[in-house]
C-alpha positions as CSV (number, residue, x, y, z in Angstrom):
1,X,-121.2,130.8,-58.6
2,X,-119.6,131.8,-55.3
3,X,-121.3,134.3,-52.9
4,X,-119.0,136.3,-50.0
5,X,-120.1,136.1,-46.5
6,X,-117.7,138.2,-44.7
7,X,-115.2,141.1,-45.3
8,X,-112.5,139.1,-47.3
9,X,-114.0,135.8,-48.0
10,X,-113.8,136.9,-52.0
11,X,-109.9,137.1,-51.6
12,X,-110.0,132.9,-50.8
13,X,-112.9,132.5,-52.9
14,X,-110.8,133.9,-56.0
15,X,-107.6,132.0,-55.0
16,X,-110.0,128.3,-55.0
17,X,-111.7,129.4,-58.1
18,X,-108.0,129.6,-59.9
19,X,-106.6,126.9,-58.3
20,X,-108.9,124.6,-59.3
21,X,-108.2,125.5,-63.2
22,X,-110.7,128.9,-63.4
23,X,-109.3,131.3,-66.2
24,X,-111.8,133.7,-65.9
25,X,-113.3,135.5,-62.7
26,X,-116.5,137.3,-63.3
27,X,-116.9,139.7,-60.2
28,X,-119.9,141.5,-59.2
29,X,-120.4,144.2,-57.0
30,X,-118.1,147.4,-56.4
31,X,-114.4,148.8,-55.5
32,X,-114.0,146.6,-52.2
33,X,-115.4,143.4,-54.2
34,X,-112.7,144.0,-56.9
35,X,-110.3,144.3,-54.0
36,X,-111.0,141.3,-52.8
37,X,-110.6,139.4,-55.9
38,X,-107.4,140.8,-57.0
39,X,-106.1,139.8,-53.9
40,X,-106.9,136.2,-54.6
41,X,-105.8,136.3,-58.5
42,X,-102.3,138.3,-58.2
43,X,-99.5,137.2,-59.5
44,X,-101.2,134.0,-61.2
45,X,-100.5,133.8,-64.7
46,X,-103.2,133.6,-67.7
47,X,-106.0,134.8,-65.4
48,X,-108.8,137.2,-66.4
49,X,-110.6,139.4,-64.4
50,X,-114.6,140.8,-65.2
51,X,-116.8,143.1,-63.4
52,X,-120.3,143.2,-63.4
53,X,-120.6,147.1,-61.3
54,X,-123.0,146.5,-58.9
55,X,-123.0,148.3,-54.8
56,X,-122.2,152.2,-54.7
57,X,-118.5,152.4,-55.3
58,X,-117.7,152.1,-59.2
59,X,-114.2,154.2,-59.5
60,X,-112.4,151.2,-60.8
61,X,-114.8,150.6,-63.6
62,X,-115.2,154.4,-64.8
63,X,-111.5,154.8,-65.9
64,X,-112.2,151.9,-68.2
65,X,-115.9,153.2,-69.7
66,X,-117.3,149.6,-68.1
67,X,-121.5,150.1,-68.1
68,X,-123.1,149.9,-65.4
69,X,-126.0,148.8,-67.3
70,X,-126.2,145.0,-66.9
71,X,-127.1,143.9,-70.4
72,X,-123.3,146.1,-71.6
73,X,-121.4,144.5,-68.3
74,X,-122.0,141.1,-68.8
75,X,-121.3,141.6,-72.7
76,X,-117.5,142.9,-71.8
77,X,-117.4,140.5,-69.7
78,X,-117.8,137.9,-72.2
79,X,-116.4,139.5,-75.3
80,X,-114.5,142.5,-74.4
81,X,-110.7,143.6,-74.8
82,X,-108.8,142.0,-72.7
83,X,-106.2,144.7,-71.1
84,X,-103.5,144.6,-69.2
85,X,-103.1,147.0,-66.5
86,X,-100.7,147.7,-63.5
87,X,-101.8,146.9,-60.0
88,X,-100.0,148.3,-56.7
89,X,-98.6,146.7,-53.7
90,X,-98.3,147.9,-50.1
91,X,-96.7,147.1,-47.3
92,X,-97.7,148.9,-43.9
93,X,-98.5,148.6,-40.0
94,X,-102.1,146.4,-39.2
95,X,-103.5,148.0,-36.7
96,X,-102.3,145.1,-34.3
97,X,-99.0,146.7,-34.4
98,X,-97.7,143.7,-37.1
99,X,-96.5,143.6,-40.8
100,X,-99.5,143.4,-43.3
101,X,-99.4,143.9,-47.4
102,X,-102.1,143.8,-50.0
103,X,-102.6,144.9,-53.4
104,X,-104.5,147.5,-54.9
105,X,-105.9,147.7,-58.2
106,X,-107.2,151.7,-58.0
107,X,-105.7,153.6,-55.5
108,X,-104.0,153.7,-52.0
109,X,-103.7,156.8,-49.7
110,X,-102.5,157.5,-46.4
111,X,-103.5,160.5,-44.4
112,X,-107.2,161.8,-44.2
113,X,-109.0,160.0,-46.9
114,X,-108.2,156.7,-44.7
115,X,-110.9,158.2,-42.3
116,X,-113.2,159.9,-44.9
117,X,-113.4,156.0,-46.3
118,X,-114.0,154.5,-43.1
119,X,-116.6,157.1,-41.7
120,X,-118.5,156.8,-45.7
121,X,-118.5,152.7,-45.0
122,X,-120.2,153.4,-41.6
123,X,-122.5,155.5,-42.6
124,X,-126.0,154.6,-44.9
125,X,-125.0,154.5,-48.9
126,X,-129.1,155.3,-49.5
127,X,-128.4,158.7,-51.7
128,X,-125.6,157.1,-53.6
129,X,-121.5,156.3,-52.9
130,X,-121.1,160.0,-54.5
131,X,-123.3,161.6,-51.6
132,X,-122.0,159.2,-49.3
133,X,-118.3,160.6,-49.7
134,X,-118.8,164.3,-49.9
135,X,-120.7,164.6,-46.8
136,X,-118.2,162.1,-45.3
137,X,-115.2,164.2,-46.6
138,X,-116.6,167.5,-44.9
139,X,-117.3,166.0,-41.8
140,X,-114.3,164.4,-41.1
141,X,-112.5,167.5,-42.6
142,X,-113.3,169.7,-39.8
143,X,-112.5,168.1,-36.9
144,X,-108.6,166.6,-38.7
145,X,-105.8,167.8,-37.2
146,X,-103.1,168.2,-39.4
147,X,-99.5,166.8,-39.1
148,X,-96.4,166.5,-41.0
149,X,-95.5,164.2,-43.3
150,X,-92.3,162.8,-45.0
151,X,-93.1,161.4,-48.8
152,X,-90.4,159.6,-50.9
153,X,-91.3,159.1,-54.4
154,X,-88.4,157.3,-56.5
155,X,-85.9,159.1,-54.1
156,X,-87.4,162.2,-54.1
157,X,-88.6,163.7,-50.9
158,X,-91.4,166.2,-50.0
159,X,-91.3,167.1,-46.0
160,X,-94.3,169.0,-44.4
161,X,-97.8,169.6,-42.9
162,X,-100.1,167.4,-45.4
163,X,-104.0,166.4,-45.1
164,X,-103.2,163.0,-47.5
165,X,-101.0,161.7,-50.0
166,X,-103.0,159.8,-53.3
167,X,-101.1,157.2,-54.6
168,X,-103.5,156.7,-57.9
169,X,-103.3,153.8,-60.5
170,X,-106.5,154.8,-61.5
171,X,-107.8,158.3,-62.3
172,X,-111.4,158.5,-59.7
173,X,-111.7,157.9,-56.3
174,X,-114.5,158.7,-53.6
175,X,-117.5,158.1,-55.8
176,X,-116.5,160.1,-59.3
177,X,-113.5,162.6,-57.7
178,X,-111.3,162.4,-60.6
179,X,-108.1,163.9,-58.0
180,X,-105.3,162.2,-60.6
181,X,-106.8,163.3,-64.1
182,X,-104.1,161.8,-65.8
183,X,-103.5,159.0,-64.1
184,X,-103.0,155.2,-66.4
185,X,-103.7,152.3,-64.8
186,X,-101.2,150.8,-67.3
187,X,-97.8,152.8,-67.7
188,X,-95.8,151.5,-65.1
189,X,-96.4,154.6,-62.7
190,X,-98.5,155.9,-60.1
191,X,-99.2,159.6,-60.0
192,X,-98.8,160.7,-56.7
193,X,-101.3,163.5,-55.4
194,X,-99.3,165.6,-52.6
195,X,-102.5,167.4,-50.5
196,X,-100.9,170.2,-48.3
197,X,-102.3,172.2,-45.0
198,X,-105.3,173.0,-47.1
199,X,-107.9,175.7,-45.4
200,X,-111.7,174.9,-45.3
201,X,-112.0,177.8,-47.6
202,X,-109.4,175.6,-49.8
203,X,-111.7,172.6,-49.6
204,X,-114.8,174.3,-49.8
205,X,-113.4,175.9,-53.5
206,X,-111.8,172.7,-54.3
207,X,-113.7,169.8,-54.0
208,X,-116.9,170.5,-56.5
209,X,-113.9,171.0,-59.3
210,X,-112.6,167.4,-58.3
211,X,-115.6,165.9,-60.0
212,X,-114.4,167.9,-63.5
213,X,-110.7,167.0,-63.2
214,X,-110.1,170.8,-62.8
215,X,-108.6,171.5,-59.6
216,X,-105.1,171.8,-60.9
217,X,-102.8,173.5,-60.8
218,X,-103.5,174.4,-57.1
219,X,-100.2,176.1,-54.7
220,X,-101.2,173.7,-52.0
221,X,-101.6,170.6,-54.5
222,X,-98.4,168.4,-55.9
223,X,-98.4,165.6,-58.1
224,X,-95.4,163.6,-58.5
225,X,-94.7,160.6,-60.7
226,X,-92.8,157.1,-59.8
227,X,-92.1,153.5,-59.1
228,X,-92.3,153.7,-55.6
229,X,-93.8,155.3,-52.6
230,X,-93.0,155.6,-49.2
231,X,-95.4,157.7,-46.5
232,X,-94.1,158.4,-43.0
233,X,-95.5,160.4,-40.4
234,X,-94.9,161.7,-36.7
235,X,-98.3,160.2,-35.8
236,X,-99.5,157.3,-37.3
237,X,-102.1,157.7,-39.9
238,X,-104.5,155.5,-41.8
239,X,-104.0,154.2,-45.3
240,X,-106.8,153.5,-47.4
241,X,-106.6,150.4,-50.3
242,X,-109.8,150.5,-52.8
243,X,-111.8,151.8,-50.3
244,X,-110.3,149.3,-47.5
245,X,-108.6,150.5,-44.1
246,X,-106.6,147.6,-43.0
247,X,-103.7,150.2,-41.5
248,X,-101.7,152.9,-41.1
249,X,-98.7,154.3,-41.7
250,X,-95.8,153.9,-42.8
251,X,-96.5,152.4,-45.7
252,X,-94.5,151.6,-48.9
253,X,-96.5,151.3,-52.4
254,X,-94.6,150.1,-55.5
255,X,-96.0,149.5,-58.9
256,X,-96.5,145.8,-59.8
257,X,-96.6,147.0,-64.5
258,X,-99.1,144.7,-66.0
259,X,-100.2,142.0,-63.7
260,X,-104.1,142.1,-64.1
261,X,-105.8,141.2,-67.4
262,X,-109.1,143.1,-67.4
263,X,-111.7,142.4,-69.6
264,X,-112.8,145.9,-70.8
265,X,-115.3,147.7,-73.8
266,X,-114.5,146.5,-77.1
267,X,-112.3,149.3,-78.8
């Protein structure tokens, strides 16, 4: 067993754990712990990955029906399905000013959920990751400043005043917000949420039907389907990985089709 000690010490523990002949990595904890891991497993062949949900962030896990409840966790994780599913890979600006990349096994964003994810880390998880987000979403809502934004998806473009772009592998993000309801983390595309100069009357109407799946269609919502993603913007905003912040913009995402093996429910 191998305990983390700092942000990304799970990314070297996972690459030592398979390079010294592990063929199955058993992670506990939440969204930033599968991060971590995936980033230390990627593109090694015959690998499997298993999550024991533990922390406040579980939106990886719920688009696969993985329990929370110990006793059914551990169980898929030693008998379950094994599925493959698609991870993503970005490229984008550390905030040094150099070239960074990472992959993503849920979701990456660039705009306003990059600070809603940085101001929910800072603040106390007591009442819950779901909580957490909300009240992080509103607050940084109303003091963003909206600015324009140039989005290439498979070489089509979308040019305007946006809040965020969702580049979703998986279906939930923020704590249960299910923004791409049709989202598969295993057909070789991303669905790409397009979030527009929304009002707070918008957000205020909006966000409660997020946690149903039902807030589409919406005129100042878009979702677009591809390979690859680019975000660019006049000012440079932050991206968001799984819950991580390690830059901004401009950022490229492409799909990487069926380079995890997840160990998920028995069918």
């Amino acid at each position: 067993m191998f305990v983390s000690e700092r942000p990304g010490h799970l990314t070297e523990l996972a690459a030592a754990a398979v390079a010294g002949g592990a063929t199955r990595l058993v992670v506990v904890g939440g969204d930033g712990s599968v991060h971590e891991a995936v980033n230390g497993i990627a593109g090694v062949e015959g690998v499997e990955l298993a999550v024991i949900p533990r922390g406040t962030g579980w939106d990886f896990v719920r688009s696969f029906g993985i329990s929370r409840r110990l006793e059914d966790a551990v169980a898929t994780a030693l008998t379950g399905d094994i599925r493959e599913i698609d991870l993503g890979r970005a490229t984008f600006r550390t905030w040094a000013g150099g070239e960074g990349g990472a992959y993503f096994a849920n979701v990456g964003s660039a705009g306003i959920s990059g600070a809603i994810a940085r101001r929910a880390n800072e603040a106390s998880k007591a009442l819950g990751g779901k909580i957490s987000y909300y009240w992080a979403t509103l607050a940084v809502f109303f003091g963003w400043q909206t600015g324009r934004m140039r989005v290439t998806v498979d070489g089509e473009v979308r040019e305007g005043r946006m809040i965020d772009v969702v580049v979703a592998n998986g279906r939930f993000i923020g704590g249960g917000m299910m923004l791409c309801p049709e989202a598969l983390p295993d057909d070789g595309v991303f669905d790409v949420l397009l979030i527009g100069d929304v009002t707070k009357r918008d957000l205020l109407f909006v966000l409660p039907k997020t946690y149903r799946g039902n807030h589409l269609p919406h005129p100042r919502l878009e979702v677009l389907r591809g390979r690859r993603v680019t975000v660019e913007a006049d000012e440079p905003l932050p991206i968001e990985l799984d819950g991580e912040q390690p830059g901004r913009t401009p950022v490229h995402l492409e799909i990487v089709p069926r380079a995890l093996r997840l160990r998920v429910p028995r069918a």
